[in-house]
C-alpha positions as CSV (number, residue, x, y, z in Angstrom):
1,X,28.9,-7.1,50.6
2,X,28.7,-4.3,47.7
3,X,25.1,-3.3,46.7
4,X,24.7,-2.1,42.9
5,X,22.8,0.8,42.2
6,X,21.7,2.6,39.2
7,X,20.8,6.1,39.3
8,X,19.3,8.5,36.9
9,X,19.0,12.3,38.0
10,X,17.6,14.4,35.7
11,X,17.2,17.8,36.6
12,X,14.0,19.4,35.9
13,X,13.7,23.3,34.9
14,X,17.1,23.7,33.3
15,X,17.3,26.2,30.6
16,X,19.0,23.7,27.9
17,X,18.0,20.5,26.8
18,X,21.5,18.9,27.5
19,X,22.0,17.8,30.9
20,X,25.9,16.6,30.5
21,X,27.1,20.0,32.6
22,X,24.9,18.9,35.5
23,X,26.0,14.7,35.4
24,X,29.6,16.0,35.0
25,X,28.9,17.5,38.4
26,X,27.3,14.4,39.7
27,X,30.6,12.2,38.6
28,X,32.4,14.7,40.4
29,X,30.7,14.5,43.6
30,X,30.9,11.1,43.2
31,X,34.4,10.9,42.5
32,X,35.0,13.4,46.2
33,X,32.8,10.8,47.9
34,X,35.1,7.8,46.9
35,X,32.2,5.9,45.4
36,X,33.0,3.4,42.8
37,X,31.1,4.5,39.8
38,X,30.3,3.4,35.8
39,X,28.5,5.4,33.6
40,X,26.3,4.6,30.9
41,X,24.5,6.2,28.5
42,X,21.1,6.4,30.5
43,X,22.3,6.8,33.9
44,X,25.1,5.7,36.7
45,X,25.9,2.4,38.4
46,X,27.6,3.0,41.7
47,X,28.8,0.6,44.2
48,X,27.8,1.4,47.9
49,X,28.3,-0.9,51.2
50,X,25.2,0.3,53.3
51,X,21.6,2.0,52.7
52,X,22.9,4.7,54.8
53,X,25.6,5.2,52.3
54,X,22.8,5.3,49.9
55,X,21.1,8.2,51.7
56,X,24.3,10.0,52.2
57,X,25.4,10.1,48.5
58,X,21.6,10.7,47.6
59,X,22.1,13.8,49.3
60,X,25.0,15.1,48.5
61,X,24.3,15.1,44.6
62,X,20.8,16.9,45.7
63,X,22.9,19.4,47.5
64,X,25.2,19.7,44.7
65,X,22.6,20.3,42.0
66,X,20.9,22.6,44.6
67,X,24.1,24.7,44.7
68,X,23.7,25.1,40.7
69,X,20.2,26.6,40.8
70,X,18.5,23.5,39.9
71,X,14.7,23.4,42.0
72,X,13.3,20.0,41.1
73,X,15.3,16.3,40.8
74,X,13.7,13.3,39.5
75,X,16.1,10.5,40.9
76,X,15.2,7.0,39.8
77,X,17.0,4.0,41.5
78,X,17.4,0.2,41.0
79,X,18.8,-1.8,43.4
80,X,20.5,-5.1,42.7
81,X,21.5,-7.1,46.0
82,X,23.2,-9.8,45.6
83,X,23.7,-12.7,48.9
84,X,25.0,-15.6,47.5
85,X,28.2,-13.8,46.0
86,X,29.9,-10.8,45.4
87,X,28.2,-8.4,43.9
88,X,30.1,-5.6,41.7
89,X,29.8,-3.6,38.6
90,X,32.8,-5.1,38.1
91,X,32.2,-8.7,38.1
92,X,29.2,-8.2,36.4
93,X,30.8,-6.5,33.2
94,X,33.3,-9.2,33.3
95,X,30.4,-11.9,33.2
96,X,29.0,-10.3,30.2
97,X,32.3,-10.0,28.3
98,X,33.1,-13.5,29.2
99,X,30.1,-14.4,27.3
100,X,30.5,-12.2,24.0
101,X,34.1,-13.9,24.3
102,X,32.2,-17.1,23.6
């Protein structure tokens, strides 16, 4: 059952204040990775099977901002775990549109 997550990574110690150059890099890693992916305009929702998954993608965007000279990442993550039905970003845009529809 897909697990929703939403990340924000903001690099820390970059020497502009836009950080679009290093989230293009992120969307890219994800896109290698196969993860399903939105963005927003705060962050990322990505769809992921397992925690493991979690920790896997985790650290390959760590890796990958690594590789761009970046020496600190703040990651922020919410979790949204849905049992009783499937859970994707997805259905869940669909839900809302359904309702603005309305």
């Amino acid at each position: 059952m897909p697990i929703v997550v939403d990340l924000r990574i903001i690099p820390v110690g970059t020497c502009t204040t836009s950080l679009s150059t290093y989230i293009a890099e992120v969307i890219k890693t994800l896109k290698e990775l196969g993860i399903r992916y939105n963005i927003h305009a705060s962050g990322t929702n990505i769809e992921i099977e397992t925690f493991e998954q979690l920790s896997q993608v985790l650290r390959r965007l760590t890796e990958k901002l690594s590789s761009m000279d970046i020496k600190r990442i703040l990651i922020d993550i919410s979790i949204d775990i849905r049992l009783d039905k499937e859970n994707t970003i997805e259905n869940k845009l669909d839900s809302i549109k359904r309702r603005l529809a309305n």
